[in-house]
BAKOLGU-272396 format. One line per 10 residues: number of its first residue (from 1); their letters; for each residue x, y, z of N, C-alpha, C. Coordinates in steps of 0.05 Angstrom, whole numbers, padded with zeros to 5 digits. Each point is the difference from the previous one (the first is absolute). Example, Ala and Ser with C-alpha at 12.3 -4.5 7.8 and 13.67 -1.06 7.14 Angstrom:
// residues 2
1 = AS = 00264,-00114,00156,-00018,00024,00000,00018,00024,00000; -00007,00021,-00014,00016,00024,00001,-00015,00022,00014
// end
This chain:
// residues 96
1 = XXXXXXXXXX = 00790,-00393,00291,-00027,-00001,00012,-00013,00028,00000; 00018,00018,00017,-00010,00025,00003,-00016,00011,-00039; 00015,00000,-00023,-00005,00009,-00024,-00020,-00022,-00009; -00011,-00030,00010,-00021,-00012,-00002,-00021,00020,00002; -00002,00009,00032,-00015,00010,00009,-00010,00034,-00014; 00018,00014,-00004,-00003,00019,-00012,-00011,-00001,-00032; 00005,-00019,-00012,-00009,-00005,-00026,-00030,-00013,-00003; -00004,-00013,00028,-00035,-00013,00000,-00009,00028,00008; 00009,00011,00010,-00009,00022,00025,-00009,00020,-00022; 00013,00008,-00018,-00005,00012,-00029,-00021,-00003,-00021
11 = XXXXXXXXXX = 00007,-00025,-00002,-00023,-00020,-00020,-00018,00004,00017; -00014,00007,00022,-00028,-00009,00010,-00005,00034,00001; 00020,00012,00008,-00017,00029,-00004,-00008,00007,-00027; 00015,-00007,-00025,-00007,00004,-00025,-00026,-00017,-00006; -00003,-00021,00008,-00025,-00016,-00011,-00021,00018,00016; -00005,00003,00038,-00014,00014,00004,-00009,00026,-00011; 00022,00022,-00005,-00009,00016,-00008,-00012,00001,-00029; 00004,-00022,-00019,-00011,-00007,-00015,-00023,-00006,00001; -00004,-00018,00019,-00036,-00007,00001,-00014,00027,00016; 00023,00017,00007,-00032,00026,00017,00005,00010,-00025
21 = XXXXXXXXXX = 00017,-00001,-00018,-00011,00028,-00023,-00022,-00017,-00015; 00000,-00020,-00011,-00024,-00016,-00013,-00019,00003,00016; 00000,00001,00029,-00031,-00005,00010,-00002,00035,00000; 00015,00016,00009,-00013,00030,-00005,-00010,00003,-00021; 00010,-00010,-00021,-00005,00000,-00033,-00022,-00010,-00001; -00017,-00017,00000,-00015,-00019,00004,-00029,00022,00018; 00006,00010,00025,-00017,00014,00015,-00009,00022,-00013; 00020,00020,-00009,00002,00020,-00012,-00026,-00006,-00024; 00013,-00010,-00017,-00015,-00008,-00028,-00037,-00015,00012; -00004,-00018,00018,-00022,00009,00007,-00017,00011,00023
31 = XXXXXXXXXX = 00020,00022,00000,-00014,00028,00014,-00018,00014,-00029; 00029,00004,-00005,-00003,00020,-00029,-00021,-00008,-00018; -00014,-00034,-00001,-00016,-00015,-00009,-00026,00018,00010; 00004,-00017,00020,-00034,00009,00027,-00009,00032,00002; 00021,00013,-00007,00001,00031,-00003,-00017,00010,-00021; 00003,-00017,-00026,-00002,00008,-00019,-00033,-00010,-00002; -00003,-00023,00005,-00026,-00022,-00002,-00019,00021,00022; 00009,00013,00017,-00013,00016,00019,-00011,00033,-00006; 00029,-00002,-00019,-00018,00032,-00018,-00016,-00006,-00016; -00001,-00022,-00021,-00021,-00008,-00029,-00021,-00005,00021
41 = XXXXXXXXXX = 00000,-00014,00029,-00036,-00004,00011,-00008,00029,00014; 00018,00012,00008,-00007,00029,00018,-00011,00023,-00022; 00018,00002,-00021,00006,00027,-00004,-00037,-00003,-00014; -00019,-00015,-00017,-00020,-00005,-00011,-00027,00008,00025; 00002,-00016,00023,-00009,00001,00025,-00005,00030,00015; 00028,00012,-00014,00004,00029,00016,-00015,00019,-00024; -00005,-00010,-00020,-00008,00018,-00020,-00033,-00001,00003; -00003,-00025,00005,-00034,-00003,00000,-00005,00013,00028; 00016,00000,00022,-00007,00012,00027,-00005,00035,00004; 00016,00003,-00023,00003,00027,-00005,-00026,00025,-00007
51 = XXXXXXXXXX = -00002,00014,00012,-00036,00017,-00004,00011,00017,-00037; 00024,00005,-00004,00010,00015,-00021,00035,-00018,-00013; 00001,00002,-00020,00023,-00007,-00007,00024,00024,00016; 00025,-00013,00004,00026,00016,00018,00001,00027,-00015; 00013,00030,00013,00008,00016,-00019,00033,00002,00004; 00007,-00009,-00022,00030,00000,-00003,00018,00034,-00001; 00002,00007,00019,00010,00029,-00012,00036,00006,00004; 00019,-00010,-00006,00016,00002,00002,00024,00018,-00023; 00018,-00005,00005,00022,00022,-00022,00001,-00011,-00029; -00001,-00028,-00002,-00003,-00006,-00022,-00031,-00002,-00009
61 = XXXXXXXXXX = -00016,00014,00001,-00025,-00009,00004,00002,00006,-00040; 00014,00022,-00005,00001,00009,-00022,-00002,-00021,-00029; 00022,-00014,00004,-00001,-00023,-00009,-00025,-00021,-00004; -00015,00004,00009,-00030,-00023,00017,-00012,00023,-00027; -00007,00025,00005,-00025,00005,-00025,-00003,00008,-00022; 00026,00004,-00008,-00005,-00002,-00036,-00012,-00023,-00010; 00008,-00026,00011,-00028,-00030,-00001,-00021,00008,-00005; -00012,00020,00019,-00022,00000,-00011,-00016,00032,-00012; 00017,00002,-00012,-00003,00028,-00010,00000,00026,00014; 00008,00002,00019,-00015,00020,00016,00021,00023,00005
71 = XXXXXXXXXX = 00002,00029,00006,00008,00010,00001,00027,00009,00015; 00021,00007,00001,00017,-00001,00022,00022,00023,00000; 00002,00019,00018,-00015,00000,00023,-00032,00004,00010; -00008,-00018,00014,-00027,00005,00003,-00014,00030,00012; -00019,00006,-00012,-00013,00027,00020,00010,00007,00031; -00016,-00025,00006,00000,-00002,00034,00000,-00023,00015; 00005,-00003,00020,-00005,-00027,00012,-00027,-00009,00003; -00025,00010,-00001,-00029,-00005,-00007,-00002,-00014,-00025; 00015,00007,-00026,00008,-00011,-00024,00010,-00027,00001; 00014,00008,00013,00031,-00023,00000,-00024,-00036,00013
81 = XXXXXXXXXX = -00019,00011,00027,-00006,-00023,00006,-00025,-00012,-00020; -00017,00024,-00005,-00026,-00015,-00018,00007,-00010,-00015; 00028,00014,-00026,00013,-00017,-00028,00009,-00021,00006; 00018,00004,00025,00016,-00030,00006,-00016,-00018,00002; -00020,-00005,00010,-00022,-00008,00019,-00011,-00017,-00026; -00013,00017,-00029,-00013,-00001,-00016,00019,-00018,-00016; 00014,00008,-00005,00025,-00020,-00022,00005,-00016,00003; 00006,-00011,00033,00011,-00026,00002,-00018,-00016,00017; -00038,00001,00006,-00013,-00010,-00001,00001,-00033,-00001; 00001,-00003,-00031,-00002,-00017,-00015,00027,-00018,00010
91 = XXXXXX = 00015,00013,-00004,00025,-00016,-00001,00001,-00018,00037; -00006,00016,00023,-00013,-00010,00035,-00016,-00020,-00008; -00017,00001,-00025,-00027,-00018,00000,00016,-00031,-00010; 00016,00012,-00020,00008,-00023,-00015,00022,-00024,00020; 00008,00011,00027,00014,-00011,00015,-00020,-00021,00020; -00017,00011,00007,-00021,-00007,00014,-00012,-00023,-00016
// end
């Protein structure tokens, strides 16, 4: 009786913990859904809200402007925002 019990007692934690990983699975995937469906409606919204396109200035920024021809290292950071600004215009617009 006692090894009845320990062998149901088994089987039901394996099936449960089976069904929480499918339903985390399940949650997860549409989070990760709604997440995503929430950047394609935001990120367009935030571009038209915007008085100027973002200035991206980071370590890799380097990488970002040989795209569009532009010089690197730039002059100055006066440079850095009007070109950035100027170059990728189009590309803010085309999101919007």
């Amino acid at each position: 009786m006692l090894v009845l019990v320990l062998v149901l007692g088994l089987v039901l934690v394996l099936v449960l913990g089976l069904v929480l990983v499918l339903v985390l699975g399940l949650v997860l995937e549409l989070v990760l859904e709604l997440e995503l469906e929430l950047e394609l409606v935001l990120v367009p919204v935030l571009v038209r809200l915007s008085p100027s396109p973002p200035i991206f200035i980071s370590p890799t920024a380097h990488s970002h402007f040989p795209r569009h021809g532009l010089p690197w290292p730039l002059p100055d950071a006066g440079h850095h925002r009007i070109a950035h600004r100027a170059a990728c215009a189009d590309e803010y617009r085309a999101l919007a």
